[in-house]
N, C-alpha and C positions, 0 to 999 in steps of 0.2 A: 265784684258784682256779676252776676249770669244771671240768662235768659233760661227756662225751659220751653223747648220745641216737642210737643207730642201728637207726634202724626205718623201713618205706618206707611206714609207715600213716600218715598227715598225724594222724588223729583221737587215733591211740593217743601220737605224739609229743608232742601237745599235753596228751595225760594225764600222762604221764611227764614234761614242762614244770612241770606244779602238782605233782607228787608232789613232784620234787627242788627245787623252791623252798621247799616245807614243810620242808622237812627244812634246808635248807643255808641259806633264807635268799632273799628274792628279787634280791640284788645276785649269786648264785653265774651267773657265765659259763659258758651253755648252748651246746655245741656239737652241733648237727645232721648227721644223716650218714643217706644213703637205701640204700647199696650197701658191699658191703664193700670196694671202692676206696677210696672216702672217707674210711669208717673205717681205714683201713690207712695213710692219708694222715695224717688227724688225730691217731692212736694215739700221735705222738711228740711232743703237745704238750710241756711239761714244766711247765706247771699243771692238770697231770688228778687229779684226786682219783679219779675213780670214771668207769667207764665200764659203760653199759648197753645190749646187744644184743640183737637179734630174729635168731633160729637161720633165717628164713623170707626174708630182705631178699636182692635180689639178687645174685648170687656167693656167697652164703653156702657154697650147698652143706652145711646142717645144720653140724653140728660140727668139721669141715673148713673153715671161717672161723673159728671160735673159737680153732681149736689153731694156725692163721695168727696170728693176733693177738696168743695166746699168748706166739710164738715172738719174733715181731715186738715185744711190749713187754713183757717178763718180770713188771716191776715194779707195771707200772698194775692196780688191780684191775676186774676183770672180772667183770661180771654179767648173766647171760643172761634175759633176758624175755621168756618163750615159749610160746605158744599149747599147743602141744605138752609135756604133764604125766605123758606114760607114764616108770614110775620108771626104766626102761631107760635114757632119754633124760635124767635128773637127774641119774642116778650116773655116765654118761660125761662129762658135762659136770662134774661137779665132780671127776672122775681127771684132767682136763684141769688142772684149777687154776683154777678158777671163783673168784671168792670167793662164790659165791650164783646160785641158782637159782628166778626167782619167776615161776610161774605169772602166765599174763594174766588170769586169771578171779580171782586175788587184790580182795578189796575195796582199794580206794583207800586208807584209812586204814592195811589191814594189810600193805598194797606200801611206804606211808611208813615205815613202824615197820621190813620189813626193811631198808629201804635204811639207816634210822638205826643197825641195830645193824651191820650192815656197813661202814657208814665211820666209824663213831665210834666203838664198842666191836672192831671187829676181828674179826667172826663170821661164819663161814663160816654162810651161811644157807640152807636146803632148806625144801622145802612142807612144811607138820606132819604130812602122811599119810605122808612116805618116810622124817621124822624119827622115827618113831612115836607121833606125839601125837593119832592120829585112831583114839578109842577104839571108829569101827566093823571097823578092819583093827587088832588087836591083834596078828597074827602075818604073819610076810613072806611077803610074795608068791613064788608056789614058782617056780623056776628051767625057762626056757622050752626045750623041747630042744637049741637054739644055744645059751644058755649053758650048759649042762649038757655039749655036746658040747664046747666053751670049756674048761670045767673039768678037763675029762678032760684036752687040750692042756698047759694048766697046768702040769698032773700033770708030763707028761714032760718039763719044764724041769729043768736042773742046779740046784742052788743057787746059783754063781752069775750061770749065766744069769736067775735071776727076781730077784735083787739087782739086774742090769743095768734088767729088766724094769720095775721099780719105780723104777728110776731114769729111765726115758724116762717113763712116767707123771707123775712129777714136775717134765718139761718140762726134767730137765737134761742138757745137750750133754755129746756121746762124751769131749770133755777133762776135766770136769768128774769125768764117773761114772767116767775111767780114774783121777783124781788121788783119790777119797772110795776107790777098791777097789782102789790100789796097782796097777795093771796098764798096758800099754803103749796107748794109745789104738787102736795096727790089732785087740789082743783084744777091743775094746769091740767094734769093726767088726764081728769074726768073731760075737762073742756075740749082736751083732743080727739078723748072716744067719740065727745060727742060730733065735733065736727068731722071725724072721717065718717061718721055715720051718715049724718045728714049731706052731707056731699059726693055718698056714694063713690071714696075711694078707700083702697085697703093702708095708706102708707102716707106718712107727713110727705113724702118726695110727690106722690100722686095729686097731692092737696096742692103743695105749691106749684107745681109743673100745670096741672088743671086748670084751678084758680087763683094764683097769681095774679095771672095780667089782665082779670078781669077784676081786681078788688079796685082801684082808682078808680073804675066807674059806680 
């Protein structure tokens, strides 16, 4: 069994070294990765339990290596470790299909405890301020005029084009969402152009990253 570590910080690698030995055990096989090549290389171990990313490491390109890697190992869970704590950036990452999102500023004890309930209990894990457990923001944060103008987009989706919508969110391929919604794979096609169209992004990654976290509402 191993971990993958991909982070291009030597100090924070080494923190994330003692986190997942707590947790897993010090015999658990650490694999290292500084650039998202690597990690894209390593991603097909087939003893990963658990894989842990920095949104900041070279080629990342923010969320845009995640939804790579994503794509690239459907299976493996995936967890983002990131400087970067705006809720914006939490709820796209977990539209993506995150299994968990832990802030760097986490205490070391309470980064072990996520990481535990994520590969042992199976929980999808967020900061307790975006889960709502931080009883100075008891109410959500109000909607920034790009998502609000998101929203509107939304709006003018068919039914089911935002079926389809929810289905690229969930990282599944145009055969897949043609076979769950009865329909010919080129409609999936058509239902895509349509929806980058009307949502004003150029790319499925821009669609889910955008609108994502705003489809539950």
């Amino acid at each position: 069994m191993s971990v993958l570590i991909a982070d291009d910080h030597p100090l924070f690698r080494e923190a994330l070294k003692d986190v997942v030995r707590e947790v897993f055990g010090p015999d658990i096989r650490l694999i290292e990765c500084t650039t998202l090549a690597e990690a894209s290389a390593a991603i097909h171990d087939d003893s990963l339990e658990l894989a842990l990313l920095d949104l900041n490491m070279p080629g990342m390109q923010g969320l845009n290596g995640v939804a790579s890697l994503r794509r690239s190992a459907p299976v493996v869970p995936l967890v983002v470790v990131s400087a970067d704590e705006r809720s914006e950036v939490v709820q796209a990452a977990l539209a993506l299909g995150v299994c968990g999102f832990i802030p760097k500023s986490t205490p070391r004890q309470q980064m072990a405890e996520a990481v535990r309930r994520i590969s042992a209990d199976g929980e999808i894990y967020q900061p307790p301020t975006l889960a709502g457990h931080d009883t100075n923001s008891p109410t959500p944060l109000p909607l920034t005029a790009e998502q609000q103008a998101m929203q509107t987009r939304l709006g003018s989706l068919t039914r089911q084009e935002r079926c389809v919508l929810e289905a690229i969110v969930a990282g599944k391929p145009n055969k897949i969402v043609a076979h769950e919604l009865n329909i010919a794979e080129s409609t999936v096609k058509a239902h895509v152009s349509a929806i980058l169209r009307k949502l004003e992004v150029s790319s499925r990654t821009q669609a889910v990253i955008k609108a994502g976290p705003l489809l539950a509402g």
